[in-house]
C-alpha positions as CSV (number, residue, x, y, z in Angstrom):
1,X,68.7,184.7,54.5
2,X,69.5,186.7,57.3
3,X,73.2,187.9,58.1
4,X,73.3,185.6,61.2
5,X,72.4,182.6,59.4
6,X,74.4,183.4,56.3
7,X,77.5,183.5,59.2
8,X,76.5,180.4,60.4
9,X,76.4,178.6,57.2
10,X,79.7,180.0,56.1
11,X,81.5,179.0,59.3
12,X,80.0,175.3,59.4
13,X,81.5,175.0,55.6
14,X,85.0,176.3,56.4
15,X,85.2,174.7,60.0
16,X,84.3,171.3,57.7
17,X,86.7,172.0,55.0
18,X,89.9,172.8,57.6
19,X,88.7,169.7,59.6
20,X,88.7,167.5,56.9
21,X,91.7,168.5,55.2
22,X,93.6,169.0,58.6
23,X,96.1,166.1,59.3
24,X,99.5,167.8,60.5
25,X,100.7,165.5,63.9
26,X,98.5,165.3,67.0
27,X,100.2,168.5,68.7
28,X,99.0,170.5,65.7
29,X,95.9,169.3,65.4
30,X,95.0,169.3,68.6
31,X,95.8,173.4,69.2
32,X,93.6,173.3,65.8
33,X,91.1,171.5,67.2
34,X,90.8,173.4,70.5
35,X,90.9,177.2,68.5
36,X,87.7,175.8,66.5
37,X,86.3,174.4,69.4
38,X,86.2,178.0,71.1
39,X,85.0,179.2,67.5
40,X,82.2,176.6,67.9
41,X,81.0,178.4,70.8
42,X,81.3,181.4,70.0
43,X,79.1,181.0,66.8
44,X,76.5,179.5,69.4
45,X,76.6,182.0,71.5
46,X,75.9,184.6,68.7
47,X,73.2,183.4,67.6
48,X,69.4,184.2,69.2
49,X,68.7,183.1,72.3
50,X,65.9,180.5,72.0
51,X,63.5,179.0,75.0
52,X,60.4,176.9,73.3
53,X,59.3,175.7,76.7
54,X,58.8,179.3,78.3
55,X,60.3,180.1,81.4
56,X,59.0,177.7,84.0
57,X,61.6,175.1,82.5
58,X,64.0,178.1,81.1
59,X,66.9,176.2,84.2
60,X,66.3,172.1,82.5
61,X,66.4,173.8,79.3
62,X,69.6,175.9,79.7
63,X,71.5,172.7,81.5
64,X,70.2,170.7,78.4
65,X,71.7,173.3,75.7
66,X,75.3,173.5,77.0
67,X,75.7,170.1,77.8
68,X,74.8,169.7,74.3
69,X,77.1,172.2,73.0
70,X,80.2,170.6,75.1
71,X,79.6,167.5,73.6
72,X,79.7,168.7,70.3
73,X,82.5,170.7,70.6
74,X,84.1,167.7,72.0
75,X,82.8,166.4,68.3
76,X,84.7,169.1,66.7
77,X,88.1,168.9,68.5
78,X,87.7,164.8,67.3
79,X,87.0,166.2,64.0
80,X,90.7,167.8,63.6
81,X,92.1,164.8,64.3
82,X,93.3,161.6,61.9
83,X,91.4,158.5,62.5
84,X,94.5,157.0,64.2
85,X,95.1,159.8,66.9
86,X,90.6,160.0,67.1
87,X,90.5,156.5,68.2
88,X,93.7,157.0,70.9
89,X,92.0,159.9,72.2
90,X,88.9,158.0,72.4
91,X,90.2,155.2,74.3
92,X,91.6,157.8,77.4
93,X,87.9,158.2,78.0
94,X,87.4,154.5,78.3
95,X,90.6,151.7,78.5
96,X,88.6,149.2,76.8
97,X,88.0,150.9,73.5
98,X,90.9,151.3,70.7
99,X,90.5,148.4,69.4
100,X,89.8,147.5,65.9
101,X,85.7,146.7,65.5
102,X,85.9,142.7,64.2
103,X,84.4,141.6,60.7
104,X,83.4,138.7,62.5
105,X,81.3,140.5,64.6
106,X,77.1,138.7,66.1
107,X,75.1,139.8,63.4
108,X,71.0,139.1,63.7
109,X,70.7,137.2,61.2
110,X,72.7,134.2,62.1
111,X,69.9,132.3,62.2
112,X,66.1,133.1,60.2
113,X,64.5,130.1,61.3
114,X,60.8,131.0,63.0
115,X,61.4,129.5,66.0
116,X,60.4,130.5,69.7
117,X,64.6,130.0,70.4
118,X,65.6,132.1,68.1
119,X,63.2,134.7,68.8
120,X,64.5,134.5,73.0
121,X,67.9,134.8,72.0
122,X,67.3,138.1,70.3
123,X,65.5,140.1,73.2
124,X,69.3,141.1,74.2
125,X,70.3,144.5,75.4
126,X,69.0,145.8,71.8
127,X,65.8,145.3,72.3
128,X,65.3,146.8,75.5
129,X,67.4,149.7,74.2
130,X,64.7,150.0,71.7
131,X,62.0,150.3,73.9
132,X,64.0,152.9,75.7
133,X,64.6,154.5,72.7
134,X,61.3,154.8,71.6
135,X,60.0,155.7,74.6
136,X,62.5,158.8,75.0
137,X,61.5,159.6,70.9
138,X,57.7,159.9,71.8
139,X,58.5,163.0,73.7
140,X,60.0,164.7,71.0
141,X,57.6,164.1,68.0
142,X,54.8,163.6,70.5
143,X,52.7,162.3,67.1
144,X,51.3,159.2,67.3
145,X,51.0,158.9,63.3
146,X,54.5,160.8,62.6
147,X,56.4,158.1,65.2
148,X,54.8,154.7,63.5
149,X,56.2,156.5,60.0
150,X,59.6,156.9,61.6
151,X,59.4,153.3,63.2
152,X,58.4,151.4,59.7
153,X,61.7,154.4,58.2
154,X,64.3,153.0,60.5
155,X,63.5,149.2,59.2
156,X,63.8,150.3,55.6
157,X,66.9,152.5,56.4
158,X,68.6,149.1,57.9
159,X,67.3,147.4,54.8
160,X,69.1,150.0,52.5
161,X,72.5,149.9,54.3
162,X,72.8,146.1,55.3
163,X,75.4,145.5,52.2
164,X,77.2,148.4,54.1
165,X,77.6,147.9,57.8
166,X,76.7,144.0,58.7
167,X,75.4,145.2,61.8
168,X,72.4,145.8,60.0
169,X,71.4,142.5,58.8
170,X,68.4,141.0,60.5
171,X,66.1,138.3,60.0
172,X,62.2,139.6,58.5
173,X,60.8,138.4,61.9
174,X,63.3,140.7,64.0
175,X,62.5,143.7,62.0
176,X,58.6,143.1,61.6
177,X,58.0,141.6,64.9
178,X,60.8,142.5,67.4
179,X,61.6,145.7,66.2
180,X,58.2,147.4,65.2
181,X,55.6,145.6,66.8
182,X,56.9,144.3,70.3
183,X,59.2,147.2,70.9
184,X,58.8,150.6,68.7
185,X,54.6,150.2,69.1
186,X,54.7,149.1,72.4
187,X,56.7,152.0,73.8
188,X,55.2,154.4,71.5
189,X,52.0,153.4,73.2
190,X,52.8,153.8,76.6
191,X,54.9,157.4,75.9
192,X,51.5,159.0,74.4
193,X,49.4,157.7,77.1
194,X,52.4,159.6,79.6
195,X,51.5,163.0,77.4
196,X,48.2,162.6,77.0
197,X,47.9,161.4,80.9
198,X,49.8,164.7,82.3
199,X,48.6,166.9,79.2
200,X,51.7,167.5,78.1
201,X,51.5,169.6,74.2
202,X,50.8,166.8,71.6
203,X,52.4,168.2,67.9
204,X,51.0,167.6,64.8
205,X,53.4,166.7,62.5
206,X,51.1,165.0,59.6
207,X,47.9,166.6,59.2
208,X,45.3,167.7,56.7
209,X,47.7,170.7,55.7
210,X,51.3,169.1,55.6
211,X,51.1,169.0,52.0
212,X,49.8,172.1,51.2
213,X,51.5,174.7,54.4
214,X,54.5,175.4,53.2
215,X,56.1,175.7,56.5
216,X,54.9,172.3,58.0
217,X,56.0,170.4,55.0
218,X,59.3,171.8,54.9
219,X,59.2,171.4,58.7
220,X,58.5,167.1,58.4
221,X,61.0,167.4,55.7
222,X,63.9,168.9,57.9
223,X,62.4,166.2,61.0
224,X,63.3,163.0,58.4
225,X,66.1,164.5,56.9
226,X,67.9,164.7,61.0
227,X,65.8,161.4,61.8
228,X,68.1,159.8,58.8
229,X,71.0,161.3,59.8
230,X,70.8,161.0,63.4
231,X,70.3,157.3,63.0
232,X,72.9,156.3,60.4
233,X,75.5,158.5,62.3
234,X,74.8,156.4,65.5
235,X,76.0,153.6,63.8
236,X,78.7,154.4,61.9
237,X,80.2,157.2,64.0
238,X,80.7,154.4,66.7
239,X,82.2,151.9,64.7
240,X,84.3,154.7,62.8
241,X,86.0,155.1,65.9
242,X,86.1,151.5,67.4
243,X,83.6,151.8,69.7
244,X,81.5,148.4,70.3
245,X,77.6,148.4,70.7
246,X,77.4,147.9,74.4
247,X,79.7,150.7,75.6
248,X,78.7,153.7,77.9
249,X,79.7,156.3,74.8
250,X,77.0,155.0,72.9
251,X,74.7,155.6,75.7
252,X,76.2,158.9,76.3
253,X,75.6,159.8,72.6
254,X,71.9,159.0,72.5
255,X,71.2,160.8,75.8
256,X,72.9,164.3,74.4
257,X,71.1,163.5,71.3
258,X,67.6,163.5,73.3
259,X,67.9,166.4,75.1
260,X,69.0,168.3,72.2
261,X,66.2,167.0,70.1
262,X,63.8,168.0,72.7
263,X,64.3,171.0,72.4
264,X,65.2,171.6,68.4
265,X,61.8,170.1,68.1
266,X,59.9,172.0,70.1
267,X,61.5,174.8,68.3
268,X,60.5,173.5,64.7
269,X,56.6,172.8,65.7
270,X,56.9,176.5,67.2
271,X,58.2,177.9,63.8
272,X,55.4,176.5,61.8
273,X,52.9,179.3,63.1
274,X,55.2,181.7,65.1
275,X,57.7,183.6,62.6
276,X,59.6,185.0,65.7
277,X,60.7,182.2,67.1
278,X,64.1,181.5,67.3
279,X,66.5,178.8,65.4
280,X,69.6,178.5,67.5
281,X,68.6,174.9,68.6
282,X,67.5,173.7,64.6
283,X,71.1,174.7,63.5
284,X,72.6,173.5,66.8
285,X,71.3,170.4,65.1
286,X,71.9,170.6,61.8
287,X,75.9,171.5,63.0
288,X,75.9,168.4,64.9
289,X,74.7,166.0,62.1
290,X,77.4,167.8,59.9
291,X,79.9,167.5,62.0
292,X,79.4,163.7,62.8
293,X,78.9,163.0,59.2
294,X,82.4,164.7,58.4
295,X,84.2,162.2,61.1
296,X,82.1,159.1,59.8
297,X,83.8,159.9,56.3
298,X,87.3,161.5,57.7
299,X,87.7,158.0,59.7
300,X,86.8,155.2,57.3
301,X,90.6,154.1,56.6
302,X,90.9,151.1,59.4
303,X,87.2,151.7,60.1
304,X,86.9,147.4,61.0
305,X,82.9,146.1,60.5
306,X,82.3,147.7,57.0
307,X,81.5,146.5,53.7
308,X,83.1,148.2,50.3
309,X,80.2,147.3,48.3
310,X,78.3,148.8,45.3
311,X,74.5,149.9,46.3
312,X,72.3,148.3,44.2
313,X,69.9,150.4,41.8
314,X,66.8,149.1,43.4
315,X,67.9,150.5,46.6
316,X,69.6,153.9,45.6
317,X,66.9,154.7,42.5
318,X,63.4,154.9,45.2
319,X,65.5,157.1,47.9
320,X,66.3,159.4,45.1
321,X,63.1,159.3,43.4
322,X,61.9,160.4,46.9
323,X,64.3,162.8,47.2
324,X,63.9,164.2,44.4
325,X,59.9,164.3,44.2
326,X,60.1,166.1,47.5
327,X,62.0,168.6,46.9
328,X,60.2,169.8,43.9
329,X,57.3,169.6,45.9
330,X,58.9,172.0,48.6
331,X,59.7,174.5,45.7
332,X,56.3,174.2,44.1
333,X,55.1,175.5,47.7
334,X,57.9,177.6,48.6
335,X,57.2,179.6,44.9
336,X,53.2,179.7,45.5
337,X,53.7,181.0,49.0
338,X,51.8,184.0,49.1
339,X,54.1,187.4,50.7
340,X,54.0,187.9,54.1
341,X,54.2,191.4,55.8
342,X,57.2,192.7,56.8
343,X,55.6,194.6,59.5
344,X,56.2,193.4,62.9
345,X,53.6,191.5,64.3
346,X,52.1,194.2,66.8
347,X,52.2,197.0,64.0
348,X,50.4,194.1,61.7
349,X,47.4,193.9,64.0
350,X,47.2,197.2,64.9
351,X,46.9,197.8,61.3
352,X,44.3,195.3,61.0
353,X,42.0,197.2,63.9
354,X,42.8,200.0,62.5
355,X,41.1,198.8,58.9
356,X,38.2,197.0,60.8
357,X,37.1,200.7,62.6
């Protein structure tokens, strides 16, 4: 590990630990809060400059990496906070929020019965925020194959956290038919034809060698492992801090969320053959799922629309047998691996023309 990522790991861990354990009055924690703020960006700013798209876009990409990097700092200062002065501060940005998230709350499955009615009644504004979604998502895997996976993932994810957060709870129609094949296909669809249309770079996520390149399989690995994240967090995040399903923050989040993944992933497909290429935007990433998951956790007292109940071992026992099966199977590649040079890449080929005359 190098020394820059070894400083980046160590700072996440103790900006985590202070923010967790910090709860001294909201004057305190706010000056704490802003210092580790500036700390945030400072970190950012010392790590390697990255561009995946090249130059021609180098001014979209910059504008997309600090806006990215002032909402998670933002995410940071919330972090030092308590869950009562989070939600205060939350509600200055928007009058209508501080309020406590209902138990009572719509939930989608009110009503199973297969009927044309019930189906009408659930094309709401969560349906067409699907098809947005998954029409913005298409640009970042930009794999056909990899996108259905992650479509059929997010319905099993709801599945596994339904006894959770309510908000989960859907009838089988709305996941099967709503969810994956009237929205998630449909825009999936349509957002490859846009690349394939303007030839815009296609990756290629799950292929012949995912299983057996040691870099692409730890690459899909780290894509699932944020998709997860990324997912459960915009959930709970939002109703951690009393924010309801239709307001502009949750918008907001999703947008930040895109650009940033835009480029992280372009970054992670570049990494699979290019050993030079930059990770500032992967661990901008990885920071940001941290640090959401911390607040999720720091804010559950008075959290409103969630559950305290056991996970069943039917649900918890195949995630971990997953879990656990595919991280052996990243060490059985990582060990057999062979050495690379440690000769930069110019000095390697010249070496190589060298041998050939």
């Amino acid at each position: 590990m190098s020394f820059h990522k070894l400083m980046f790991w160590t700072f996440t861990t103790i900006i985590i630990y202070l923010a967790y354990n910090n709860d001294e009055g909201l004057e305190v924690n706010s000056k704490r809060g802003v210092l580790a703020a500036m700390l945030f960006i400072a970190m950012i700013g010392s790590l390697k400059p990255s561009d995946p798209f090249g130059e021609k876009y180098g001014a979209i990409f910059r504008i997309q990496l600090w806006l990215s990097v002032t909402f998670i700092a933002i995410l940071v200062f919330l972090g030092f906070q308590n869950e009562k002065d989070g939600r205060y501060l939350m509600s200055l940005g928007d009058h209508r929020l501080g309020k406590p998230v209902t138990k009572d709350m719509h939930t989608y499955d009110d009503n199973c019965e297969f009927e044309w009615i019930n189906i009408v009644d659930n094309l709401d504004h969560y349906y067409w925020g699907h098809v947005i979604n998954w029409l913005l998502a298409t640009f970042l895997v930009r794999d056909f194959w990899f996108l259905n996976f992650w479509s059929v993932l997010d319905e099993i994810i709801e599945l596994s956290w339904q006894h959770k957060l309510p908000h989960f709870r859907e009838c089988w129609w709305d996941h099967v038919l709503l969810d994956v094949l009237l929205s998630n296909t449909v825009a999936i669809i349509v957002g490859m034809f846009i690349i394939k249309k303007f030839k815009f770079q296609q990756y290629s996520w799950f292929a012949k060698d995912t299983f057996t390149n040691p870099k692409k399989f730890e690459a899909v690995l780290i894509v699932i492992i944020v998709i997860i994240g990324n997912f459960l967090n915009n959930f709970f995040l939002m109703n951690q801090l009393w924010v309801p399903p239709k307001c502009w923050m949750v918008v907001y989040r999703l947008l930040i969320w895109f650009m940033l993944g835009h480029s992280a992933f372009r970054e992670l497909h570049n990494s699979i053959t290019d050993s030079q290429q930059s990770y500032q935007l992967r661990y901008l990433t990885y920071f940001t799922i941290v640090i959401e998951t911390l607040i999720s956790i720091k804010f559950l007292p008075d959290c409103g629309n969630l559950q305290n109940e056991n996970t069943p071992i039917y649900i918890w026992l195949p995630w971990f047998i997953v879990a656990l099966l595919s991280f052996l199977w990243w060490i059985k590649l990582q060990l057999a691996e062979p050495k690379k040079s440690l000769k930069p890449p110019h000095q390697e080929k010249n070496r190589k023309e060298k041998k050939k005359d």
